[in-house]
C-alpha positions in Angstrom: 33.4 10.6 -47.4 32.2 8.6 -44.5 28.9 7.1 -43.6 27.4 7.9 -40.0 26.5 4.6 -38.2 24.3 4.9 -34.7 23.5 2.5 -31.8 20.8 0.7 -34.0 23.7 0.2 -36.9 24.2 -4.1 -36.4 27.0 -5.7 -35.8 27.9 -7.4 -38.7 27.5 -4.0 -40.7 29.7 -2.0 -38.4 32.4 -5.2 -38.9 32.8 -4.4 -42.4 32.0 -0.7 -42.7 32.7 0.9 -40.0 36.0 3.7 -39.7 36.7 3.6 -43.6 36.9 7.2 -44.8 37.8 7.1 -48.3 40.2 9.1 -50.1 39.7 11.2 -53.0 40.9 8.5 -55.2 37.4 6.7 -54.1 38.8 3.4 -53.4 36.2 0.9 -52.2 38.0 -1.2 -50.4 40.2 0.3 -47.1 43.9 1.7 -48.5 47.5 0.9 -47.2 49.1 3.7 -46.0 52.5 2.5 -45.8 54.3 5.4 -45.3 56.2 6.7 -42.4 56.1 10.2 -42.1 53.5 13.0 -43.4 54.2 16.4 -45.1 52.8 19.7 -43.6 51.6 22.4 -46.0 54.0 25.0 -43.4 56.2 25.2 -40.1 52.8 26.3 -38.2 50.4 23.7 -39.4 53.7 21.0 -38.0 53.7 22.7 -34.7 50.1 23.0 -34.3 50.1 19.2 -34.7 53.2 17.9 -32.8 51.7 20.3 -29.8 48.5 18.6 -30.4 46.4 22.4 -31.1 45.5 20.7 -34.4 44.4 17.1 -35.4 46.0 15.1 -38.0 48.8 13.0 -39.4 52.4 13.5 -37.4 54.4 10.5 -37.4 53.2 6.5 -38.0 54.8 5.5 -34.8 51.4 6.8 -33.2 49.0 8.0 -36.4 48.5 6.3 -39.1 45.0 6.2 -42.0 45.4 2.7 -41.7 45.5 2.0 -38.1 43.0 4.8 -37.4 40.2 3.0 -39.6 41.4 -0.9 -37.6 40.9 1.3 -34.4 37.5 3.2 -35.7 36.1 0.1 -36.3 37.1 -2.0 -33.3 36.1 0.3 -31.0 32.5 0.5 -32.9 32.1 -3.2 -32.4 33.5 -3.3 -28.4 31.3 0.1 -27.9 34.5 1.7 -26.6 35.4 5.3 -27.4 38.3 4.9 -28.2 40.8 2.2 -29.4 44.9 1.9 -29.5 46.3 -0.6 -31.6 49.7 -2.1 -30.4 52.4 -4.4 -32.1 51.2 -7.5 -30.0 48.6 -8.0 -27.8 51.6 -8.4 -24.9 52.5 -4.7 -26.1 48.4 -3.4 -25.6 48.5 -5.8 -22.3 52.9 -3.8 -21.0 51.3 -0.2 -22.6 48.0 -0.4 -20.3 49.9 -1.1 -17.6 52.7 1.3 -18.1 50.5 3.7 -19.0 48.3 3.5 -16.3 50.6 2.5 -13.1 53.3 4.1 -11.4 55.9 2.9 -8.6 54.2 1.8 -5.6 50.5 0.6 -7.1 49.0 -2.6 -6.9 47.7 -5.5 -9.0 44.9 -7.9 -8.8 45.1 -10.9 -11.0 43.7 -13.9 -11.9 45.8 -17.1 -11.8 44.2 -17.8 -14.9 45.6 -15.8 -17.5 47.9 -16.1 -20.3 51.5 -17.5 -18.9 53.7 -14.4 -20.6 51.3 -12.2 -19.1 52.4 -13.8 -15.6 56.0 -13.6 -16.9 55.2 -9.8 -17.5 54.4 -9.6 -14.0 56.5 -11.1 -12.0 59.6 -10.2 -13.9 59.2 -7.0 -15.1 56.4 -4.9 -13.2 57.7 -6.1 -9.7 61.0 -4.6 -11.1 59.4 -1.3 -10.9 57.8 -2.0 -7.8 54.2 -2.6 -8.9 53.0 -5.4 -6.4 50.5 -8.2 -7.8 48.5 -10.4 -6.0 46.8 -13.5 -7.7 43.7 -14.9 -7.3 41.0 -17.6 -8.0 39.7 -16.2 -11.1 35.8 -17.5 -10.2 35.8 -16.8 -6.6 34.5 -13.3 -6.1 35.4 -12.8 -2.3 38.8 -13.8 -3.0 39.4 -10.4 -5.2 37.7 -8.5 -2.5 39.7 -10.0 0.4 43.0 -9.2 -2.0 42.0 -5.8 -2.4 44.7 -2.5 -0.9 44.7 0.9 -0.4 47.0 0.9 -3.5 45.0 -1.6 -5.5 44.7 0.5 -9.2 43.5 -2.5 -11.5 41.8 -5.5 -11.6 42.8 -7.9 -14.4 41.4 -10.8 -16.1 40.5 -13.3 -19.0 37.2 -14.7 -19.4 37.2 -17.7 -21.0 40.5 -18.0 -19.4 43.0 -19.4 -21.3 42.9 -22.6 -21.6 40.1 -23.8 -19.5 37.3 -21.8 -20.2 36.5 -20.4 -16.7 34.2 -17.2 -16.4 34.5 -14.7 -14.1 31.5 -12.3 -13.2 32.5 -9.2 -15.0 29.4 -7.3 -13.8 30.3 -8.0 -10.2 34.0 -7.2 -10.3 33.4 -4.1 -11.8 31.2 -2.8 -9.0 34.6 -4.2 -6.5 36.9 -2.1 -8.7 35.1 0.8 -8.9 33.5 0.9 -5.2 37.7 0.9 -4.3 38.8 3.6 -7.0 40.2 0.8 -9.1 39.8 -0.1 -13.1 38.7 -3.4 -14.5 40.4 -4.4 -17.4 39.7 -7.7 -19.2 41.1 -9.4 -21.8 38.4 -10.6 -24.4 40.7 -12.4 -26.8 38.6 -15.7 -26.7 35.6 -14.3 -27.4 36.2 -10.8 -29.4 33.2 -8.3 -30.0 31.6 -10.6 -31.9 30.8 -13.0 -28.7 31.1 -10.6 -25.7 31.3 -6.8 -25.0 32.5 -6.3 -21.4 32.1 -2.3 -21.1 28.4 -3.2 -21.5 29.2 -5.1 -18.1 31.1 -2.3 -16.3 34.8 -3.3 -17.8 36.9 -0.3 -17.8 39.6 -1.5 -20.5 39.6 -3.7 -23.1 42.6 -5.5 -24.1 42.9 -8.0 -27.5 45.6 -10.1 -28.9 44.4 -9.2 -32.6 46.5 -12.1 -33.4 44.4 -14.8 -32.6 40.6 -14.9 -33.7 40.5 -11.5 -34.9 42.8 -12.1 -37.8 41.8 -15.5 -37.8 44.0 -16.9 -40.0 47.4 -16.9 -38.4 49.1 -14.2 -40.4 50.1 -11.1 -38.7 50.8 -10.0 -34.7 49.0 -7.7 -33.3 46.6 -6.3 -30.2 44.7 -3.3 -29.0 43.4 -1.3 -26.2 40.0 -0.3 -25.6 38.4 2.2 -23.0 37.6 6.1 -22.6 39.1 8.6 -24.1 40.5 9.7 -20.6 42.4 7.0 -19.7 42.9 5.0 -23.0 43.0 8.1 -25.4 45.7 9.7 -22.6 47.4 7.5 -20.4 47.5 4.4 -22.5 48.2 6.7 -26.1 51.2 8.6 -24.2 53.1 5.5 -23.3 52.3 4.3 -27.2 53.8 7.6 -28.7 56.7 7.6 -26.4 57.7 3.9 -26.3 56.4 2.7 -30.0 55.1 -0.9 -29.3 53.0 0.2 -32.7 51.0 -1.5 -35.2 52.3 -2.1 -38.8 49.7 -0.2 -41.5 50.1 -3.8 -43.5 49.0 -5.9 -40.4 46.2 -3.0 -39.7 44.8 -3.9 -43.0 44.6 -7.7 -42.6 43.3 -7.2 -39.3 40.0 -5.2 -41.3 39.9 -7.9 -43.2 39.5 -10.3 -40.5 37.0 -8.2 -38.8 34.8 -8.6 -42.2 34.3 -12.1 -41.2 34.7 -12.3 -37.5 31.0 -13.0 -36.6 30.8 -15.5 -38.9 33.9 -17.2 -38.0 33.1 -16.9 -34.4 29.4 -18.3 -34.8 31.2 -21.9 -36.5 34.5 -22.4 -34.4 31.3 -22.5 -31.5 29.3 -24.9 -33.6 32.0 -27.0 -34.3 33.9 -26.5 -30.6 30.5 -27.8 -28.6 30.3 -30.7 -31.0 33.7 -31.4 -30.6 33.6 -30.9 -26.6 30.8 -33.3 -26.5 32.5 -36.2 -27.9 35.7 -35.8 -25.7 33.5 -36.4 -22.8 32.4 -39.9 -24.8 36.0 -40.8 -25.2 37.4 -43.2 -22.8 40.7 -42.2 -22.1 39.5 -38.5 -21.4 39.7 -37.6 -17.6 38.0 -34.2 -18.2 36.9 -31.6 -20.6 37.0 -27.9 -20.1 34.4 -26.0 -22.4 31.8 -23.0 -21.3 29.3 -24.5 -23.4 28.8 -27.6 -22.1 26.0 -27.7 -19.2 28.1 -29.1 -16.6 30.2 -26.6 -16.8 30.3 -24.7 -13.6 29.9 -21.0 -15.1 27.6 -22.4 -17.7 24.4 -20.2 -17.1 26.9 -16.7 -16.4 28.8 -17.4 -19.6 25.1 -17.5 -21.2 24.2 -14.6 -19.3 27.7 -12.8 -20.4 28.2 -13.9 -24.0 26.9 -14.5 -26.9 28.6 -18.0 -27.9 31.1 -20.6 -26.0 33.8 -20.0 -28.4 36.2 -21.8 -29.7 38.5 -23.2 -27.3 38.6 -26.9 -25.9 40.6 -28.1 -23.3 41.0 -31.7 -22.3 42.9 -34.0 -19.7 44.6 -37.0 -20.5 45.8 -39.2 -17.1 49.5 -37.7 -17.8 51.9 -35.8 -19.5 53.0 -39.2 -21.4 49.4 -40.0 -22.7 49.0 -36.4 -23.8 52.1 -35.9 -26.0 51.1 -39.3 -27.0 47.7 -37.8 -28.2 49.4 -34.7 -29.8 52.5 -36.5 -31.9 49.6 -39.4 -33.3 47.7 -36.7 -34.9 47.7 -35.9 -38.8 45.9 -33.2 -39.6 46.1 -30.7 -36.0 48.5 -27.7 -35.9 50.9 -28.6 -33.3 51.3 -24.7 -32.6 50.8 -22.5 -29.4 48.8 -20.1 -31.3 45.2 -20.0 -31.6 42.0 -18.4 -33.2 43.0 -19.9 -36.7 40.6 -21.4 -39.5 42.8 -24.1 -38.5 42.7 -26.4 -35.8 45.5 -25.9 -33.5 46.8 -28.5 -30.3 49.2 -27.6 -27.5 50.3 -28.9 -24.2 50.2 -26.0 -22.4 52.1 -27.2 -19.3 55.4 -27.2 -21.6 54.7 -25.0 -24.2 52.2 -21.6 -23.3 52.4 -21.7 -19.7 55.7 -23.4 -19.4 57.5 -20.2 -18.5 55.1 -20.5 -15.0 56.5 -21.9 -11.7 54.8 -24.8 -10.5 53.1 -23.2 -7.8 51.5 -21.1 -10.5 51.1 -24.1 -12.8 48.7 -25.6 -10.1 47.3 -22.2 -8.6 45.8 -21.5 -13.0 44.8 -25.7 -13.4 47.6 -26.1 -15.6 48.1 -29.8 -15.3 50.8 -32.3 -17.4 47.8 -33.9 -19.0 45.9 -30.8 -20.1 45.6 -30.7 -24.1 44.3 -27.5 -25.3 42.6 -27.5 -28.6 41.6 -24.3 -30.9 38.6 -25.7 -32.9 39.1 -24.8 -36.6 36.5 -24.9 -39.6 37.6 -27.8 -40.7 34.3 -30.6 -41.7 34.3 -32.0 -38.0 34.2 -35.6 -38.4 37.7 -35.1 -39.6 38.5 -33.4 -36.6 37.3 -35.9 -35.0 39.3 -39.2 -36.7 42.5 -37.0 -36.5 41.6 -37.1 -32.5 40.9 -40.6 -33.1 44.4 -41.4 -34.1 45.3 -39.6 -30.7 43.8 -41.6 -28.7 44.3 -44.9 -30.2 47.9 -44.5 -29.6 47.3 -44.4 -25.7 
């Protein structure tokens, strides 16, 4: 039994309800179906579902009850039709790629993304001759000047990770679609909860379930979000084929996690603008980095485009020294390159998250030695703040 939800259904109901069909043992909360293969009542009902002539449960390399509901609801709360979940999200970023591209195609990026995601690129797709070309993530006429008769996707993060720049979703839609090109964007700063960028033309959807989704730090994971066509056929073929799958057990905390998300998301903003306003008070910081602040230079589009600022803070200190300086004086902080946890988490991503970058590409995403990049945990913030405090007194 399953409960019909429609386009007036809210956000927070579909976050909890959503995509759980029970069984017949009439469990209220979702089950674990940790199993890995699935009896067939006959030879014919098998091959009518390997062939794909009849829907069901095959193999849980690519279906799985558990996954399913994680992708059922998801895909309610981006208001995409359909949803893969992958291992990682580096596995739902390679599977949308591979799935989609072929020898020969082309790639525009921002500089500002995610430094394995560069890695991906420049070491692994330009093996299979799949060209990229970067670009300022912000500066519109700089994807339009970039774009080829074999451009086939656009791809971006907004926030970008770690500085919190916005691109204009709406507007690079329009440029991927007026050249026969997709949009994808990854929304792992924000999640559903914050911003839905298919409502703003986005083609694909990609999440690192990993960080505020879970939002504890306790499983991997990621997922693909888009049509049917392309996500449902070119994305789901590479899944089935190559595996990068979800685990049922990770599928479940992931629900969990969902249960909570808006929530979550609503206080690591509260606390993350509160937080990004006293770095700007602190004499030893040379700059802060956050969407919500009003100086911020995409201030009024990430109003326009979201929902809340998020919880992500970047900093710079004067130099590599003072920032390590900063990070080994605090107490309490997470010295972790993950983020998105109830937990406040600090990293120097010049050595750490982006380190795998060349210098070139360092500079071209504003990577800089002094950058500190703070996830802004639930923690009471005025001991956030003296755990700071201890940072900066050191320097």
């Amino acid at each position: 039994m399953s409960y019909e939800f429609d386009d007036e259904t809210g956000f927070e109901t579909l976050a909890i309800r959503a995509g759980h069909e029970r069984t017949n043992e009439g469990e209220h909360a979702e089950a674990i179906f940790p199993t890995s293969s699935y009896v067939f009542a006959s030879a014919a009902e098998a091959a009518a579902r390997f062939s794909g002539a009849e829907p069901g449960n095959i193999y849980s390399r690519f279906t799985n009850p558990t996954v399913r509901t994680f992708e059922k609801r998801l895909a309610a709360l981006e208001g995409a039709e359909r949803c893969l979940a992958t291992s990682s999200g580096m596995a739902a970023i390679t599977a949308t790629f591979l799935g989609i591209l072929k020898s020969g195609d082309h790639i525009i990026s921002s500089s500002s993304i995610f430094g394995v995601t560069n890695v991906l690129m420049e070491n692994f797709l330009k093996k299979l001759n799949i060209e990229v070309t970067y670009v300022d993530l912000v500066d519109n006429a700089s994807w339009e000047n970039a774009i080829q008769e074999n451009t086939r996707i656009l791809f971006l993060e907004t926030p970008s990770n770690p500085l919190g720049d916005i691109a204009d979703i709406r507007a690079l839609a329009d440029l991927a679609h007026d050249n026969d090109a997709l949009l994808v964007v990854d929304n792992a700063l924000c999640t559903p909860a914050l911003q839905q960028p298919i409502k703003f033309g986005a083609d694909i959807v990609i999440h690192s379930a990993t960080k505020f989704i879970d939002g504890q730090g306790r499983c991997v994971g990621g997922a693909v979000l888009g049509t049917e066509a392309i996500v449902g056929t070119d994305v789901f073929a590479f899944l089935r084929t190559a595996g990068p799958t979800m685990s049922p057990f990770n599928a479940w905390v992931f629900l969990k996690g969902l249960e909570t998300l808006k929530l979550r998301m609503d206080a690591h903003g509260v606390n993350a603008l509160k937080i990004a306003k006293w770095l700007q008070q602190q004499p030893n910081v040379v700059k802060v980095h956050y969407c919500g602040l009003e100086s911020h230079m995409q201030y009024r589009l990430a109003q326009k485009q979201q929902s809340g600022f998020g919880g992500i803070v970047s900093f710079e200190m004067k130099d590599k020294e003072a920032a390590w300086k900063v990070i080994d004086a605090t107490k309490m902080l997470s010295i972790t390159g993950n983020l998105g946890d109830t937990r406040t988490t600090i990293t120097h991503p010049a050595t750490t998250t982006h380190g795998r970058l060349t210098p070139e590409l360092q500079v071209a995403a504003g990577i800089k030695e002094g950058l500190i990049r703070l996830s802004i945990g639930l923690e009471d913030i005025e001991d956030i703040k003296a755990d700071l405090s201890l940072g900066f007194e050191s320097v």
